[in-house]
C-alpha positions as CSV (number, residue, x, y, z in Angstrom):
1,X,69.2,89.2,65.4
2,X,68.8,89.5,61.7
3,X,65.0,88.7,62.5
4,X,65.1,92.0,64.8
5,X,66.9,94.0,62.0
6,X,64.2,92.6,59.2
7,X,62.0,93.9,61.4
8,X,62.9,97.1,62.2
9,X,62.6,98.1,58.9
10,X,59.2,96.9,58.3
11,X,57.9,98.7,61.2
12,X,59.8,102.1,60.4
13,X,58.4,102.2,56.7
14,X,54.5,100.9,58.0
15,X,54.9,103.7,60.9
16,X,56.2,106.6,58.2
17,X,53.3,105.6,56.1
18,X,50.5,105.9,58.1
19,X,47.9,108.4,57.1
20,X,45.9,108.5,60.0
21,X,45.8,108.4,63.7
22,X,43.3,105.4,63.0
23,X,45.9,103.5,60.7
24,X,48.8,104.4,63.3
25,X,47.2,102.2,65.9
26,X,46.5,99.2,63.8
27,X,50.5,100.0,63.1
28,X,50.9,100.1,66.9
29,X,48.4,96.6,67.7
30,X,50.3,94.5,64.8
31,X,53.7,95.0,66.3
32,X,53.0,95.5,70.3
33,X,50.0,93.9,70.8
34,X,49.3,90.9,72.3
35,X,49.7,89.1,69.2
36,X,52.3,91.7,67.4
37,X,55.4,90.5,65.7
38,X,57.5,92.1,68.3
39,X,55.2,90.6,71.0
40,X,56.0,87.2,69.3
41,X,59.9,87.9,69.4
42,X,59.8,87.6,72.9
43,X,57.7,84.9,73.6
44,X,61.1,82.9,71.4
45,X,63.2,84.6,74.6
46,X,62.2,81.3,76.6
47,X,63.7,78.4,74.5
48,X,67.0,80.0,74.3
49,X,70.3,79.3,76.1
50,X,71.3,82.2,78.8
51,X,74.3,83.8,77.0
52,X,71.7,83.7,73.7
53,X,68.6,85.0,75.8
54,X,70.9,87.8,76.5
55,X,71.8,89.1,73.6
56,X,68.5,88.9,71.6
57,X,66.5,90.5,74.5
58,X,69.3,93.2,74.4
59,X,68.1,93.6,70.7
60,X,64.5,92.8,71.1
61,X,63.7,95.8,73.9
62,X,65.9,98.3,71.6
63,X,63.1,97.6,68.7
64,X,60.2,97.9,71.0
65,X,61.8,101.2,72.2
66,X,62.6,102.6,68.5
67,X,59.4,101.3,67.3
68,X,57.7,103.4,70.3
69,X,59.2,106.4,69.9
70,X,58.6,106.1,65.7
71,X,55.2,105.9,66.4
72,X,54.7,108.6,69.2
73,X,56.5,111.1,67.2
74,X,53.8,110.2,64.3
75,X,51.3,110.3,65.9
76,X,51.9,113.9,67.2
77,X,52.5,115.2,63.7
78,X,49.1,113.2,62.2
79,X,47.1,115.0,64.7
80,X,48.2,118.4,64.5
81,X,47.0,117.7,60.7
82,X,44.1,116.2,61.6
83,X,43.5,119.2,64.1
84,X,44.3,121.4,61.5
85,X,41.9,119.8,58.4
86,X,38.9,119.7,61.3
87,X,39.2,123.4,61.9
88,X,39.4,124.5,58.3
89,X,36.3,121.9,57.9
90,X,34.4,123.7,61.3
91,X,33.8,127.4,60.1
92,X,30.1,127.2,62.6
93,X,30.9,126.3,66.2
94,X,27.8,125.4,67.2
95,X,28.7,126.0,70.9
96,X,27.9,130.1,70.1
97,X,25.0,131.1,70.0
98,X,24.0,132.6,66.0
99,X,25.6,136.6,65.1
100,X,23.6,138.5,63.3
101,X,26.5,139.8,60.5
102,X,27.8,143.5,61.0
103,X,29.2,145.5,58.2
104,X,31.9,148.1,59.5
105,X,32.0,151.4,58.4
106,X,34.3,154.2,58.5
107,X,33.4,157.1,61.4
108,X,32.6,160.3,59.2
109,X,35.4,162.4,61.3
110,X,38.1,159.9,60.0
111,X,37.1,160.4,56.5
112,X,37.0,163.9,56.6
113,X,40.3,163.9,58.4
114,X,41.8,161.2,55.3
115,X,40.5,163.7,53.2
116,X,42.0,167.1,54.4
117,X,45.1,165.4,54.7
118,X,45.3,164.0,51.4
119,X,44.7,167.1,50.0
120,X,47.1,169.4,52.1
121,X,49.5,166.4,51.3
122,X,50.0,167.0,47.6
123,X,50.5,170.2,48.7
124,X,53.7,169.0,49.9
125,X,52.5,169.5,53.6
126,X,53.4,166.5,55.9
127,X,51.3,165.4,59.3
128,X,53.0,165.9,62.9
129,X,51.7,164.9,66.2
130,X,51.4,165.8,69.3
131,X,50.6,165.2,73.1
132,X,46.6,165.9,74.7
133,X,48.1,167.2,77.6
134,X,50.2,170.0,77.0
135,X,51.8,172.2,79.5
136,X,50.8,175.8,80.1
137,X,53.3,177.6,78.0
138,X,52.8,175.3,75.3
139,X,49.4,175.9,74.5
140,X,48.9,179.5,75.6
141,X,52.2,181.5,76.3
142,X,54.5,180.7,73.3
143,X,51.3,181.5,70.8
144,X,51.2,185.1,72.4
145,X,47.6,184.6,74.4
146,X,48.1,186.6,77.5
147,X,47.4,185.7,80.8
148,X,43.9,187.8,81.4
149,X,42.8,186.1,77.7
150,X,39.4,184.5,78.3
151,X,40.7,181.3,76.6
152,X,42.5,180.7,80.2
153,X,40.2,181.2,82.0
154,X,38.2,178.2,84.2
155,X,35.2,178.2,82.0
156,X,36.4,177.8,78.9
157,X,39.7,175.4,79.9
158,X,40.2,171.8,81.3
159,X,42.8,172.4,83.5
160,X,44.9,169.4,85.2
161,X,45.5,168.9,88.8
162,X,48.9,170.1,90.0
163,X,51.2,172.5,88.6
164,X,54.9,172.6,87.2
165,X,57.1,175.7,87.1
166,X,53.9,177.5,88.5
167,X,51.7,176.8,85.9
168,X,49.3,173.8,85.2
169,X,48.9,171.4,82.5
170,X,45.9,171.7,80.6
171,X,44.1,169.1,78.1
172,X,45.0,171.1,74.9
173,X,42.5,173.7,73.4
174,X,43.8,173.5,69.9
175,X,46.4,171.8,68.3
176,X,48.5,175.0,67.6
177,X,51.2,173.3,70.3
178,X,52.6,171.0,67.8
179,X,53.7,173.8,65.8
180,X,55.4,175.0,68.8
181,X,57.0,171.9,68.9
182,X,58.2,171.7,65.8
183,X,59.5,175.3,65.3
184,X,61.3,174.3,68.6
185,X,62.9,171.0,66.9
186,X,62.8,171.9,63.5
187,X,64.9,174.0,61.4
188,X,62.4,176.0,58.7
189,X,61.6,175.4,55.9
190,X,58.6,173.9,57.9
191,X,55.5,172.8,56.2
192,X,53.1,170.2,58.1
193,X,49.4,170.1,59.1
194,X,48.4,168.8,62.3
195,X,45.1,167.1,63.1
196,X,43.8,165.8,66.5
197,X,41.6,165.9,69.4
198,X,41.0,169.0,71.3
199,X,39.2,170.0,74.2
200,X,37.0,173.0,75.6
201,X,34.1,173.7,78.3
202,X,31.6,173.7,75.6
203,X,28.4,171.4,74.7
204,X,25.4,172.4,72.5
205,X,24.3,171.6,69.0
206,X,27.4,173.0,67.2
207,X,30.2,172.7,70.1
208,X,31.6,169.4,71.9
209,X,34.2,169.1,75.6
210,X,35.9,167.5,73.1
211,X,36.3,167.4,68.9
212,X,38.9,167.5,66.3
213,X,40.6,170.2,64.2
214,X,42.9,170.2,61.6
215,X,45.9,173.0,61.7
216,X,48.9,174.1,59.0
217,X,52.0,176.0,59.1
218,X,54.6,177.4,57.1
219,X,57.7,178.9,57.8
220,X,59.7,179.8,54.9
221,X,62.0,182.9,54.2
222,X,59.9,184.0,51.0
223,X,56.1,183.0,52.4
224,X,53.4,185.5,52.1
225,X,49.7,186.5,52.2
226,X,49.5,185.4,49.1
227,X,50.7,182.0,49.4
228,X,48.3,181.4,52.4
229,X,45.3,182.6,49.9
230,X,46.3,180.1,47.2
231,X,46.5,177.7,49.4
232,X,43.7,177.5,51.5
233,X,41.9,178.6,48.4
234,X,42.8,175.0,46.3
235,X,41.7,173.4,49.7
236,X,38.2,174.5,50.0
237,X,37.2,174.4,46.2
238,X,39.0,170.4,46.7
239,X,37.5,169.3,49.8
240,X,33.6,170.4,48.8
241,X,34.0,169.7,44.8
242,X,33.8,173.0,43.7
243,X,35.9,174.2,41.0
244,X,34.6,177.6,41.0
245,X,33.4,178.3,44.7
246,X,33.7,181.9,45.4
247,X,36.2,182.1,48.7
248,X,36.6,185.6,51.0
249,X,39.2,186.3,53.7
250,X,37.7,189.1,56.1
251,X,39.9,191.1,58.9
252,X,40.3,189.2,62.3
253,X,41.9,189.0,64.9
254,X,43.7,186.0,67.0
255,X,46.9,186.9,69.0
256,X,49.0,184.2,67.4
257,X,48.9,185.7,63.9
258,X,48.9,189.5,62.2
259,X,47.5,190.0,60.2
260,X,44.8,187.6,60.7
261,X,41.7,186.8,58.9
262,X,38.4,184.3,59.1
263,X,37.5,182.7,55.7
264,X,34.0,182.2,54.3
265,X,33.3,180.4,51.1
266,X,30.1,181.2,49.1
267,X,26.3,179.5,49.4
268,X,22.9,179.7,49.4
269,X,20.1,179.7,51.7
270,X,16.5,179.3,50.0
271,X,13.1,177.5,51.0
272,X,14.7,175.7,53.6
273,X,18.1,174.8,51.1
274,X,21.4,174.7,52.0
275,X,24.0,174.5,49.5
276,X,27.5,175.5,49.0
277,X,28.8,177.1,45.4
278,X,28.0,180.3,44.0
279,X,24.9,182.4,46.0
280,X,23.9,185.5,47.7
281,X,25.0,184.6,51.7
282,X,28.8,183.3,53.1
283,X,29.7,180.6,55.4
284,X,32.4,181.3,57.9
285,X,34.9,178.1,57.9
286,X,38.1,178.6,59.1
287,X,40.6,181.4,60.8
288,X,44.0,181.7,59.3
289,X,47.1,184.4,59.3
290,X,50.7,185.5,59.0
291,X,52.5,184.0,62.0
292,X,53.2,186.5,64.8
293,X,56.6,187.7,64.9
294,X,56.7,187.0,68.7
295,X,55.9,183.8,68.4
296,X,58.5,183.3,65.7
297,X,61.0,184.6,68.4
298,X,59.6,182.1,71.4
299,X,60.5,179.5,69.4
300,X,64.1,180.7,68.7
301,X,63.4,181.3,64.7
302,X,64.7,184.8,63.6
303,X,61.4,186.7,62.2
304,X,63.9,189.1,60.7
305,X,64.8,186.2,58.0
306,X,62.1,184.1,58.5
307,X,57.6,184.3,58.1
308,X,54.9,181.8,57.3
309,X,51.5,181.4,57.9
310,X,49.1,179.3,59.9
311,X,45.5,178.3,59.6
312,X,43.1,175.9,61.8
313,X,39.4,175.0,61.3
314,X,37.5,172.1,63.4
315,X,37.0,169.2,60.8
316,X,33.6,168.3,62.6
317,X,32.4,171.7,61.5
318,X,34.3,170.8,57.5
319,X,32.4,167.2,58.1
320,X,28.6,168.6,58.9
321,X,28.5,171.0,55.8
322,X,30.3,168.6,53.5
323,X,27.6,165.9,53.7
324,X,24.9,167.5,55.5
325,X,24.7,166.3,59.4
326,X,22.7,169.0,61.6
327,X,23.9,168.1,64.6
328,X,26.9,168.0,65.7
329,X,26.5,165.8,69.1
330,X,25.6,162.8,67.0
331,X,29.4,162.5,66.0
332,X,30.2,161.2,69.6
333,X,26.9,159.5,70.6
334,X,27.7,156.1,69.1
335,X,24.2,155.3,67.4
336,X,24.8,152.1,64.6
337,X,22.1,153.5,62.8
338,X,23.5,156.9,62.7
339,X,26.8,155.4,61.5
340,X,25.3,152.9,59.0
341,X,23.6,156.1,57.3
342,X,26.4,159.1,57.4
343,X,29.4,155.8,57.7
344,X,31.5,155.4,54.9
345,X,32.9,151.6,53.2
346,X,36.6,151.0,54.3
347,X,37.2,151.0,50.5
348,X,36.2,154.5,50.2
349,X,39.8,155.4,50.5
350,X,40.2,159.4,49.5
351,X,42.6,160.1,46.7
352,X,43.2,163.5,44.9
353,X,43.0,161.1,41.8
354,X,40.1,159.3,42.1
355,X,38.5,162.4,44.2
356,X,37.2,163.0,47.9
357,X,34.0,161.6,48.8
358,X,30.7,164.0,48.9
């Protein structure tokens, strides 16, 4: 017994020090193998009385079994290591065939986007959301767009099969259905932009079925013209670098606002040149106006205390004069070589500190 007990001990600590799968095993082959020291215990097994046989055996089997489970829970943990060391060792698998290396860049619609909202942002504006699909009264009815308007009409709408109420649900044609949304669940003051993906029966150089704008509203008891000029003002002369660029608002017309106007910002055409900043021509850029009355009152806000303005303008439009891209079908056409040229690093992160790309 005390032979047993000396040797339980010796096999615990040699099993608890093995480094390696390989030095387990020559562990494992000293004390079980054919000539191992527990091996060797029970060869003595023979010479003994029966009552003595007994009890050793007794001891004898509950080392082999301790010493087998010692070493079976080892040798799982040396080689997860091992497993572990190999696959820090192996960054090639040689199994795949060689990659040439890619360099990601950032799609010029989701800077352009980064950078409008950063600068509406420290306006104090925040971003809301909204569905694609909107339903009928949503997207048309609650912005005061009449039924005859051409807007909602077949050729210029995607409309959904089925209807609801009456009416269908239509892949939204501007993202003016979030502010419904939130007048709806929102108590003014209200002050958020809105970008997202729109969609319209439209495809040529300079229109897409489907592209992105970026909207605003405010709804405050004290907002006026004036505010909306400031503001979208500071945008344009932030978002193409100009500190002085001459800015126009010019009588419109849009059913949602009144008054309403379309804003151009100053720029030059010469010899073939384009370029935006002080000149003899203007660039139309955006619609924007004082929110409609009525569609103050479909949202259950009083227009008797309450006004604001709203503005939209499509940011692939914002993204082809800011750095130049003719076409605006190449956005959506998914050329790497397009990308690689108009793309932009993943650290060019916008920031009204360090400036928006141009």
């Amino acid at each position: 017994m005390d032979n047993a007990d000396n040797l339980r001990g010796d096999l615990i600590c040699a099993i608890a020090a093995a480094e390696s799968t390989n030095a387990l095993e020559a562990v494992r082959v000293s004390a079980l193998g054919k000539k191992g020291t527990i091996t060797k215990l029970m060869k003595t097994l023979g010479s003994m009385d029966p009552d003595e046989r007994k009890l050793e055996g007794q001891e004898i089997n509950a080392l082999k079994a301790e010493v087998c489970i010692a070493i079976d829970e080892r040798k799982v943990a040396l080689e997860g290591a091992e497993l572990d060391a190999r696959l820090m060792a192996e960054q090639v698998d040689i199994s795949l065939p060689v990659r040439p290396r890619s360099k990601g860049c950032v799609h010029p619609i989701s800077q352009v986007i980064e950078e409008m909202t950063v600068i509406f942002c420290e306006m104090g504006f925040t971003v809301a959301e909204g569905p694609d699909i909107e339903e009928d009264w949503y997207n048309f009815t609650a912005l005061n767009i009449p039924p005859e308007h051409p807007a909602r009409q077949e050729h210029d709408t995607f409309y959904l099969p089925g209807k609801k109420n009456g009416d269908r649900k239509v892949l939204r044609t501007h993202t003016s259905p979030v502010q419904i949304h939130t007048m709806q669940e929102k108590e003014p003051p209200i002050r958020i932009i809105v970008p997202g993906r729109t969609y319209r029966c439209d495809y040529d150089a300079t229109h897409s079925p489907m592209f992105h704008q970026v909207e605003g509203l405010v709804i405050d008891e004290n907002t006026h013209m004036g505010h909306l000029k400031g503001c979208l003002i500071e945008f344009c002369r932030a978002m193409f670098q100009v500190d002085d660029l001459p800015v126009r608002f010019r009588p419109s017309y849009f059913p949602f606002t009144e008054p309403s106007a379309e804003v151009d910002i100053g720029c030059t055409r010469a010899d073939g040149e384009f370029r935006i900043g002080h000149g003899d021509d203007w660039l139309e850029i955006l619609g924007c106006g004082m929110v409609n009355p009525k569609v103050l009152e479909n949202c259950g806000i009083d227009s008797t205390k309450y006004q604001g303005f709203a503005f939209g303008m499509g940011v692939e439009r914002i993204a082809m004069l800011k750095y130049g891209i003719p076409d605006l079908r190449t956005f959506f056409e998914s050329d790497l070589r397009w990308l690689k040229h108009y793309g932009f690093s993943a650290l060019d992160v916008p920031g009204m500190v360090g400036g928006v790309n141009r």
